[in-house]
N, C-alpha and C positions, 0 to 999 in steps of 0.2 A: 539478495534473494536468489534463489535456484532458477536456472532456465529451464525448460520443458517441452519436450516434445507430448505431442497429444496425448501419444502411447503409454508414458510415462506418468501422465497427472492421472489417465483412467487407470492405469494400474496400481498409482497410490491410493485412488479413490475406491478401488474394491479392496485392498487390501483393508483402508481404514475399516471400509463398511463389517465386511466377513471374519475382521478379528475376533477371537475370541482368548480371554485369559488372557491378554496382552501379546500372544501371538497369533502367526496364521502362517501355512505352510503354502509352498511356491507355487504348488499342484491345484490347491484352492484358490485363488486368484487368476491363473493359469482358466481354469474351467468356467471363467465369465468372461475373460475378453473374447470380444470379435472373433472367431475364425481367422482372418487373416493376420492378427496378432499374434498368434496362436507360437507360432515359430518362433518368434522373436521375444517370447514373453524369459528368455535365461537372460538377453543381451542388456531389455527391458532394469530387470532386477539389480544386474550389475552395475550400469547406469546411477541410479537409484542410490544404491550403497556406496557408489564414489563418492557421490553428494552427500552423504552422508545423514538422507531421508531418510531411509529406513537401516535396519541391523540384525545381523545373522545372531540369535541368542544359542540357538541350540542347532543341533542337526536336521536340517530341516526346515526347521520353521524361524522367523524372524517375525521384526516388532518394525514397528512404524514410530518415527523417532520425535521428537517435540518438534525439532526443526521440520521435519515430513509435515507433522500437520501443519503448521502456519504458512510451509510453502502450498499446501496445499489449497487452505483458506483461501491468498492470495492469489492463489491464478485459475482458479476454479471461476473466475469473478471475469476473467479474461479469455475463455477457452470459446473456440466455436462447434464444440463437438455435440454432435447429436446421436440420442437414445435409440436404437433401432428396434431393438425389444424390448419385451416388457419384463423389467428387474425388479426382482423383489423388495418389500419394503425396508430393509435395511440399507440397501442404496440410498432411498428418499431420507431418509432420515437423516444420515451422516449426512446428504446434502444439507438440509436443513438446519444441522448440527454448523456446518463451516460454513452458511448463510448468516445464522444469528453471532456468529464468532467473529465473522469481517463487520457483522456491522457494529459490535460490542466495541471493535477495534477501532472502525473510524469513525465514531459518531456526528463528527462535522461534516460529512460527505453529504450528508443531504439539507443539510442546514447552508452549507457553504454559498448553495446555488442562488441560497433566500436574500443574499447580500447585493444589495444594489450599488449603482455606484456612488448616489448620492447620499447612502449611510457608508459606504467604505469613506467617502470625504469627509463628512464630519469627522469618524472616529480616527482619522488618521490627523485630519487635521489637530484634534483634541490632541493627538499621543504627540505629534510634533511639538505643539507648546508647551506641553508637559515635560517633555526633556530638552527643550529650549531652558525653560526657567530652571531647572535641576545645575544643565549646564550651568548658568549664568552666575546663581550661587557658588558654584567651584571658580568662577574668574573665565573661563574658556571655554567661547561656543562654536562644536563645530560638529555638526550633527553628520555621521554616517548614514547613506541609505540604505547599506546592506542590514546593519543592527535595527534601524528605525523598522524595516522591513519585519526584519527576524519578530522583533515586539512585539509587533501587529499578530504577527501571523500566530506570536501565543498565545495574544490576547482575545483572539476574537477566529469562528468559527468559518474558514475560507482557504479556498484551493493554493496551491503556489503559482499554478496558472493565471487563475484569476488575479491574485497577488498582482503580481506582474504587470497585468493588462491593465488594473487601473492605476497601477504607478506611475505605466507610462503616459496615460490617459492625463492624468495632474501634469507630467510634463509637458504635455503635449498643448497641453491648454495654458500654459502658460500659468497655471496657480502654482506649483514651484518650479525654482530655477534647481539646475544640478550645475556642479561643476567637478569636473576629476583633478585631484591636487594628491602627487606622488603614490597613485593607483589605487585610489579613494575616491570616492563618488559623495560628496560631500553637497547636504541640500539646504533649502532655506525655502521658506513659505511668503509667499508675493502678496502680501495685504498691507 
């Protein structure tokens, strides 16, 4: 995904907002940033178009690209910039528009947090023996923790962070063992 300077996400974010017919000209977007952006709003644009956020359609005027919005979704979510003035309601609404868009996107982001550690045990445990016995039927058991991991984490609503933290938690505590065998991380459940 795209990196971004401040200047760059508010400038994608009036462009989305003040679009019109699927364009919007440089002049208009220009005439809401900041004052001291103001200069920099050619340098801004070209930026932008490297990335390949937005694109020149006609003389003048340019479009805001598929890629432009989802990068924009995404780090509009991570920005610290603050409103100085009071922007018209098409501001608010794109915002609201690439509000309800990231969350459409990551619906497990707020469900993630609800996982404890003592339901991520169960259910890992559960998936551990589950492809224990799958193994066992093929003749060879030898469960990976990066795949057992990957499982989990499709099966069931939780951060990669978090992920992590109780994986190593289960290690830690000694409910399973790990051992690395020719750059494998290969586990086994201590009951």
């Amino acid at each position: 995904m795209a990196q971004f300077t401040v200047e760059q996400l508010i400038y994608l974010l009036y462009a989305n907002a003040y679009i019109e017919a699927g364009t919007i000209t440089k002049g208009t977007v220009k005439s809401y940033l900041p004052n001291e952006w103001k200069e920099k709003a050619e340098e801004i644009y070209v930026a932008l178009e490297k990335q390949k956020l937005i694109k020149q359609v006609s003389k003048g005027r340019f479009s805001v690209t598929e890629e432009g919005v989802k990068a924009l979704v995404t780090n509009l979510s991570t920005t610290d910039y603050k409103f100085d003035s009071v922007k018209g309601p098409k501001v608010l609404n794109i915002l609201l528009t690439c509000i309800g868009k990231a969350a459409k996107a990551h619906p497990q982001a707020k469900q993630s947090e609800e996982l404890s550690f003592d339901e991520f045990q169960e259910k890992f445990k559960a998936l551990y023996f589950e492809e224990r016995r799958q193994q066992e039927l093929r003749g060879v058991v030898a469960i990976h923790s990066k795949e057992l991991c990957q499982k989990f984490k499709e099966q069931n609503p939780i951060s990669q962070e978090e992920l992590n933290h109780y994986f190593e938690l289960l290690k830690s505590t000694n409910k399973i063992l790990a051992v690395v065998e020719k750059g494998h991380e290969l586990v086994q459940w201590v009951e």
